[in-house]
N, C-alpha and C positions, 0 to 999 in steps of 0.2 A: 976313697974315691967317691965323687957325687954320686947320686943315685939320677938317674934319667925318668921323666915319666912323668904327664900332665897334670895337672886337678882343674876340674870342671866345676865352674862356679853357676847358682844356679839361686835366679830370683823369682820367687813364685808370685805369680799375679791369679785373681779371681779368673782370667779368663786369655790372660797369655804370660807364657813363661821366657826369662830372657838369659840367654846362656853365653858363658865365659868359659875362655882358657888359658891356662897358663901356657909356656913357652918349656920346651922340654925341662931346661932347668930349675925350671918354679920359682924365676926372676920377676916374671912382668906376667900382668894379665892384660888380655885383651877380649873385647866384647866378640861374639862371633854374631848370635842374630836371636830375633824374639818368634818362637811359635807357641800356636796354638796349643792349651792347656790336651787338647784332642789328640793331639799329632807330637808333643814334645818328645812322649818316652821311647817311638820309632826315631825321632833324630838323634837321640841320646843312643839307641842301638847302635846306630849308624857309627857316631862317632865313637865309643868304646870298640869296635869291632876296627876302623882305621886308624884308629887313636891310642900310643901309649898312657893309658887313664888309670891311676890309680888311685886315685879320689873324687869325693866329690864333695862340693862346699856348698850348703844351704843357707840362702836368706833366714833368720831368724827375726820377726815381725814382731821385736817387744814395742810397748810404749813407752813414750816420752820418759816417765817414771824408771820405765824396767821390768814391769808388769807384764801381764800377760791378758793380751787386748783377744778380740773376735779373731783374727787374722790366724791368730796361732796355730787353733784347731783344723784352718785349712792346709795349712804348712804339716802340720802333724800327719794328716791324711796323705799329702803328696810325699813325706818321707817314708810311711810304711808301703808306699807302693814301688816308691824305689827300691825299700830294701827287697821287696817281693822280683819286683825285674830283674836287679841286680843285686845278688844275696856276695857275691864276691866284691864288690866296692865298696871300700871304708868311706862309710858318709858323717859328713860333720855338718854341726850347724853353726851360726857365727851371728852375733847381732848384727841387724841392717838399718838398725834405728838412722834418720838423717840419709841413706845412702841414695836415695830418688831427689831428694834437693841437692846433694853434690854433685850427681849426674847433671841435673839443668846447670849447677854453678858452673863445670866444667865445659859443658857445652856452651855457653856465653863466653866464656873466655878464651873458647877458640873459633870461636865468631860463628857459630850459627845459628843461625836467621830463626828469628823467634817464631814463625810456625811453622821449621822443622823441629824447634826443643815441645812442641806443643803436642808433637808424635809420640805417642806412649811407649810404642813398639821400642821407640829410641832411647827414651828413657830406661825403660825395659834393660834393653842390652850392655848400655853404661853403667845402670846401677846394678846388674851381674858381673862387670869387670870390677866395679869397685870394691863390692862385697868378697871377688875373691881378691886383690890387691889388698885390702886390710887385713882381711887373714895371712896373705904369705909374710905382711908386715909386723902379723902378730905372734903366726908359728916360728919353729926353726927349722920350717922347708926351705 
């Protein structure tokens, strides 16, 4: 019998964070919306508390190479604060190398208008769906 139950995808920016979910079945991601690095972990309350959540999927910020760029360490800081929020969520992290230009590619190719792809916030949101759609495409959720 499937198992039921979201995973929350989630792309950490210097100053706004952009969050994904999956569909009960962990078939399809889709973007929910970008907040403030201030206010994300009350929306993430939110949603775990309405939300069957039993994961959660991190941007992992390597470089080009595969290395481990400046980025990392702020990623690192936003996972141990998750795990301090939420000590009951199995958090993963996934590389996101490419996944802010697949957003803008995706966005072009379903026609929007080049100074809404120039909206971060947007970007934001598409590259947290995508980061967790390459995970569900990667696990065996």
């Amino acid at each position: 019998m499937a198992e039921y139950g979201r995973i929350i995808g989630i792309d950490v920016g210097t100053k706004w964070v952009g969050l994904a979910r999956t569909d009960l079945l962990r078939t399809v991601a889709n973007p929910i919306d970008t907040y403030h690095v201030e206010v994300v972990f009350d929306e993430l309350e939110k949603l775990l508390e309405t939300e069957q959540v039993q994961k959660l999927v991190v941007g992992w910020p390597l470089t080009p190479d595969g290395g481990h760029g400046r980025a990392i360490k702020m990623v690192e800081k936003f996972i141990t604060k998750l795990r301090l929020h939420f000590p009951e969520i199995e958090i993963e992290k996934i590389d996101e190398r490419y996944t802010s230009k697949e957003a803008v590619a995706a966005m072009v190719e379903a026609g929007v208008p080049k100074m809404k792809r120039r909206d971060g916030n947007r970007v934001n949101r598409a590259a947290a769906a995508i980061i967790l759609q390459k995970y569900l495409e990667q696990s065996d959720e």
